[in-house]
Residue frames relative to the residue before (quaternion, step in Angstrom):
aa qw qx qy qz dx dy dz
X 1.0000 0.0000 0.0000 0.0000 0.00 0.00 0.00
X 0.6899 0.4079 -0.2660 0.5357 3.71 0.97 -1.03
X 0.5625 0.4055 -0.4662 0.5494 4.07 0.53 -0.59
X 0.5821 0.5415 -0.4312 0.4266 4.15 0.44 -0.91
X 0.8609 0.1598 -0.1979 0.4406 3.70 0.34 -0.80
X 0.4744 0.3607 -0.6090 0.5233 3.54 0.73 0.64
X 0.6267 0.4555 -0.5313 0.3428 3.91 -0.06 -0.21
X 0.5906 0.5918 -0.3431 0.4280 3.24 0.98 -0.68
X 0.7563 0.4541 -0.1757 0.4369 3.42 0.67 -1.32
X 0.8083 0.2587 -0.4018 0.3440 3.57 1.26 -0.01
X 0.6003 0.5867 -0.4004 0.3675 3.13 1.59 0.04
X 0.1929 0.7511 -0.4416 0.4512 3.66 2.39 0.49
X 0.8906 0.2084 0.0528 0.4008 3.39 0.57 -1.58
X 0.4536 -0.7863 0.2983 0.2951 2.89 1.55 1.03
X 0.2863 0.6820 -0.6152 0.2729 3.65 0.31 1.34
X 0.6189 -0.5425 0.4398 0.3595 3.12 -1.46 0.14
X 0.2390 -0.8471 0.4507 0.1488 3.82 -0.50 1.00
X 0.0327 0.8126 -0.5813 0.0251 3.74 -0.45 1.33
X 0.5962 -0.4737 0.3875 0.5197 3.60 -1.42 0.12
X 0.0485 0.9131 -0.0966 0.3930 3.41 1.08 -0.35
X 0.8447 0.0290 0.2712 0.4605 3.28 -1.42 -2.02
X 0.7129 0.5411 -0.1588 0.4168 3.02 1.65 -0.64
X 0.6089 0.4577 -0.1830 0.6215 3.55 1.70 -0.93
X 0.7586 0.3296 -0.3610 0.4308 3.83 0.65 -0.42
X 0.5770 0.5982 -0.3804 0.4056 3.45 1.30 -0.35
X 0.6155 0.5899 -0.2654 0.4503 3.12 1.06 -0.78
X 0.4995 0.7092 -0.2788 0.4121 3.30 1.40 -1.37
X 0.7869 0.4562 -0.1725 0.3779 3.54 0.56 -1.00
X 0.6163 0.6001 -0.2730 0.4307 3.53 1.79 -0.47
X 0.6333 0.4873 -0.2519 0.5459 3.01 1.60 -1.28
X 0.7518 0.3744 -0.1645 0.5173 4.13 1.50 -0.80
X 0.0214 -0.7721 0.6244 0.1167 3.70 0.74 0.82
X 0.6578 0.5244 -0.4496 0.3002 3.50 -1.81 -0.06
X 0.7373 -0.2701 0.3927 0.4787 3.26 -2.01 -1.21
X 0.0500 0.7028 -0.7094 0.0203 4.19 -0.53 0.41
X 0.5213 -0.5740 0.6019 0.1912 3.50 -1.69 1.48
X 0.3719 -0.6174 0.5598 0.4088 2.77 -1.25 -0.12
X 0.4842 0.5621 -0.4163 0.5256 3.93 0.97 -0.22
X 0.6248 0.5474 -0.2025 0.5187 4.04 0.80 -0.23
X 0.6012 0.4953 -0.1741 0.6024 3.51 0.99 -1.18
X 0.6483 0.6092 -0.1681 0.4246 3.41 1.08 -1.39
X 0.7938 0.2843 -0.1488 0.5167 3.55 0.18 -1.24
X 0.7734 0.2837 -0.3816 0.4192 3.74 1.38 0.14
X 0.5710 0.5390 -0.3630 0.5017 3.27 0.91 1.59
X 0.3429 0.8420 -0.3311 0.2526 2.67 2.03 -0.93
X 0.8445 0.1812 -0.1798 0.4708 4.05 0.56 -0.74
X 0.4704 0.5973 -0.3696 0.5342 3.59 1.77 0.46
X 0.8420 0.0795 0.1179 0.5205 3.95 0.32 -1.02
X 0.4343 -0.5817 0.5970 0.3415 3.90 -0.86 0.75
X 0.5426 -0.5874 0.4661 0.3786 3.67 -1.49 0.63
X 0.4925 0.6604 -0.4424 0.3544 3.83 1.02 -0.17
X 0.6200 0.6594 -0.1622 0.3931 3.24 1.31 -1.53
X 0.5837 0.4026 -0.1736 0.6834 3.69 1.23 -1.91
X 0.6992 0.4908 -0.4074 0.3229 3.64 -0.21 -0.52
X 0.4795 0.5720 -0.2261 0.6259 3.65 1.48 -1.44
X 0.8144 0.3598 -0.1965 0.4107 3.69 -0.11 -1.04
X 0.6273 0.5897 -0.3224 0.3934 2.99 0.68 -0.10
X 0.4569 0.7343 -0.1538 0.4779 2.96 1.40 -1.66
X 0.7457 0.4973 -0.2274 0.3807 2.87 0.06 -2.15
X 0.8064 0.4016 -0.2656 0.3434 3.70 0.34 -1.67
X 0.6982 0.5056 -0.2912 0.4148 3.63 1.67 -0.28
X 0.5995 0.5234 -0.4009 0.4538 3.19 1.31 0.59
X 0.5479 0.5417 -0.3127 0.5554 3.66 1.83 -0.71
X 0.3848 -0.7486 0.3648 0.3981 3.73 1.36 -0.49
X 0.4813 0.6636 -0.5447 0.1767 3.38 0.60 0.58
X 0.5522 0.3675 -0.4111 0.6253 3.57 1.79 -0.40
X 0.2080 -0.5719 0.7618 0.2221 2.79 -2.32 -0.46
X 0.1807 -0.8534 0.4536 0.1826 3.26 -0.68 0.53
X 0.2917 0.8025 -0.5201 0.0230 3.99 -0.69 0.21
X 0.5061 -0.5869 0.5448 0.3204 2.89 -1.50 0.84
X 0.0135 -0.6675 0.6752 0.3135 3.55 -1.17 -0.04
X 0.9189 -0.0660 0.1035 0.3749 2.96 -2.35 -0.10
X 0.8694 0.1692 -0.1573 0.4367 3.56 0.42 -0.63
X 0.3709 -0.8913 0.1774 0.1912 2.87 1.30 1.16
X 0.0622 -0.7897 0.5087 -0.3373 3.16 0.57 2.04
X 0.2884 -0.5780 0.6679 0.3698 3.93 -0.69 0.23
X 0.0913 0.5864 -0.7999 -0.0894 3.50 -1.98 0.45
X 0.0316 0.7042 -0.6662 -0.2436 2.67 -1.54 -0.55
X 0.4611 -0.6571 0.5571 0.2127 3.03 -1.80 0.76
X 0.1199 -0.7586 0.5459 0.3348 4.15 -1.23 -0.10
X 0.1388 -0.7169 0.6708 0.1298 3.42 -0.81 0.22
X 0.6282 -0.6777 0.2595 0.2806 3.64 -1.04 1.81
X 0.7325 0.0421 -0.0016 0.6794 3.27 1.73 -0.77
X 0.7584 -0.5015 0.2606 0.3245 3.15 -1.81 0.52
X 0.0173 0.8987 -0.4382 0.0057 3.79 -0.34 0.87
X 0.5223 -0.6860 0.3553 0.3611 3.53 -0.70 0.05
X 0.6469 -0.4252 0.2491 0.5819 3.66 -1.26 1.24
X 0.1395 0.6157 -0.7649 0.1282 3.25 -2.04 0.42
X 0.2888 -0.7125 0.6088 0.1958 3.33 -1.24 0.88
X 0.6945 -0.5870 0.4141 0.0404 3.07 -1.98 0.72
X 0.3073 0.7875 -0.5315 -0.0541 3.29 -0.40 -0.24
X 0.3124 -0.7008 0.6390 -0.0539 3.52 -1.48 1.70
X 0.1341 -0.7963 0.5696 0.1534 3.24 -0.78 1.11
X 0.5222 -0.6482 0.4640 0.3031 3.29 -1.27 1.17
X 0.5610 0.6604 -0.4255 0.2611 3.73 0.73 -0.05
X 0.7810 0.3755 0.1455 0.4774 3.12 0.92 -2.41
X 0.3010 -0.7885 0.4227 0.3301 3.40 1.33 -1.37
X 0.5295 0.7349 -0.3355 0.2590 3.16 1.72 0.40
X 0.4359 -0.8150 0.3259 0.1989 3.59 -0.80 0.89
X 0.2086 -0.9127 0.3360 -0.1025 3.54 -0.20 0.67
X 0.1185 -0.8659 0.4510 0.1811 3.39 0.68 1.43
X 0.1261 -0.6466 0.6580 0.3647 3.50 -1.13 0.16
X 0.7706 -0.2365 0.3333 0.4890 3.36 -2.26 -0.25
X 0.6210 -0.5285 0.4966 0.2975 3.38 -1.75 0.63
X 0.5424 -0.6447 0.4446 0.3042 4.02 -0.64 0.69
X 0.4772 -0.7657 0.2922 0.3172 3.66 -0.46 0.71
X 0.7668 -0.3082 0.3342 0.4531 3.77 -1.04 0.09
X 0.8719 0.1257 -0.1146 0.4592 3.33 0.45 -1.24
X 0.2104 0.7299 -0.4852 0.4331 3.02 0.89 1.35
X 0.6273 0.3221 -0.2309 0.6704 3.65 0.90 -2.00
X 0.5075 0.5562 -0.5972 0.2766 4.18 -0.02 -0.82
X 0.6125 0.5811 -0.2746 0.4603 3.60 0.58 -1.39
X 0.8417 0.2509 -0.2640 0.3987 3.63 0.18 -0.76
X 0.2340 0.8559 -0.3844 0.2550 3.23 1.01 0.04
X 0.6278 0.4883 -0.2092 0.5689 3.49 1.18 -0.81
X 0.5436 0.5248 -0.3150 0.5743 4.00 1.22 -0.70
X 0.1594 -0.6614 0.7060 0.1967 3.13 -1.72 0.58
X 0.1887 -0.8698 0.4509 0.0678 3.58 0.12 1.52
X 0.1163 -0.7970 0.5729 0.1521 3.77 -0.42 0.63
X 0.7849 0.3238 -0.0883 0.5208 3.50 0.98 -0.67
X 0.2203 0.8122 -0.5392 -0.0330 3.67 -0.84 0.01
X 0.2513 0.7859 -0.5633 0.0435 3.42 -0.57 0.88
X 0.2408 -0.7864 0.5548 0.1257 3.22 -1.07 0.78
X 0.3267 0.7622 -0.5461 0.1183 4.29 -0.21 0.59
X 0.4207 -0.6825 0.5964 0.0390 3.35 -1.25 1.64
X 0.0731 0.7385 -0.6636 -0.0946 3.97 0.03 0.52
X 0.3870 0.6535 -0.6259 0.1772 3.69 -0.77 0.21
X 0.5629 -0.5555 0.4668 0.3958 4.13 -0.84 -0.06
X 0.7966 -0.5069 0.3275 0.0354 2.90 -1.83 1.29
X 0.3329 -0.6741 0.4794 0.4528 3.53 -0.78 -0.04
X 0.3718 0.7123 -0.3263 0.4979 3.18 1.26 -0.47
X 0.7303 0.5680 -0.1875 0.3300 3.76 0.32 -1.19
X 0.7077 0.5623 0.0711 0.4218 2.57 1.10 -2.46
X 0.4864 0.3679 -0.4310 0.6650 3.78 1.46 -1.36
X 0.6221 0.6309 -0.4319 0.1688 3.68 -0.28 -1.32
X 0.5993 0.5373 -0.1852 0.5638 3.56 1.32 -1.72
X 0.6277 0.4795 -0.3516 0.5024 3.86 0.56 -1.03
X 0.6931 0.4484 -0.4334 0.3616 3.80 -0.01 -1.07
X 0.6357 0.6255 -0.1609 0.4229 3.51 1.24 -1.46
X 0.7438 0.3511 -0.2633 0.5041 3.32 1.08 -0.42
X 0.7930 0.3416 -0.2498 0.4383 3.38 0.94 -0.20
X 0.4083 0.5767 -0.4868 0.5136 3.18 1.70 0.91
X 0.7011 0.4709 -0.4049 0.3503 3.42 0.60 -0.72
């Protein structure tokens, strides 16, 4: 069902369809959220060489369906989003592990960098949820 709708989704966008583009894309339906790359790794580990996942990855974070960032402990992840979208930062709650897109960064935001040759760009907020935080309140004022 998941390899069925990543094929779909890259031959939508006229990419080039391998077993591949097709097994890691899929990867990400069956793995919503933040995913290491050391994780991504060891479940492929007897399917694809790490050059291959590493390449493929790449690939889907330049077409924009990944994002990549390092977080705090400076690990590669990456995030997917169902379609291409525009930069936006992240945010991962140390509590739950849940990801969280914020609003896309404004216009005159990239204007400003213009002058930068940027090769990278990630943006990720780790701190706890509202979710969490109501969670922590109820817990304290039960006791």
């Amino acid at each position: 069902m998941c390899q069925e709708k990543a094929k779909t989704i890259l031959l939508k966008d006229k990419l080039r369809v391998s077993k591949a583009r097709i097994e890691l894309l899929a990867y990400f339906f069956d793995h919503p959220g933040l995913n290491d790359l050391g994780t991504i790794q060891c479940y492929f580990l007897n399917v694809f060489n790490r050059i291959t996942i590493y390449r493929t990855l790449n690939y889907f974070v330049e077409q924009g369906f990944l994002t990549k960032i390092h977080s705090a402990n400076g690990k590669a992840c990456y995030v997917f989003h169902h379609s291409p979208v525009a930069i936006h930062p992240h945010f991962r709650c140390s509590r739950c592990g849940a990801i969280h897109c914020f609003p896309e960064l404004p216009e005159d935001y990239f204007k400003q960098l213009k002058p930068f040759k940027i090769e990278t760009m990630s943006f990720l907020f780790e701190g706890v949820c509202e979710n969490c935080v109501n969670k922590q309140s109820n817990n304290n004022r039960e006791k």
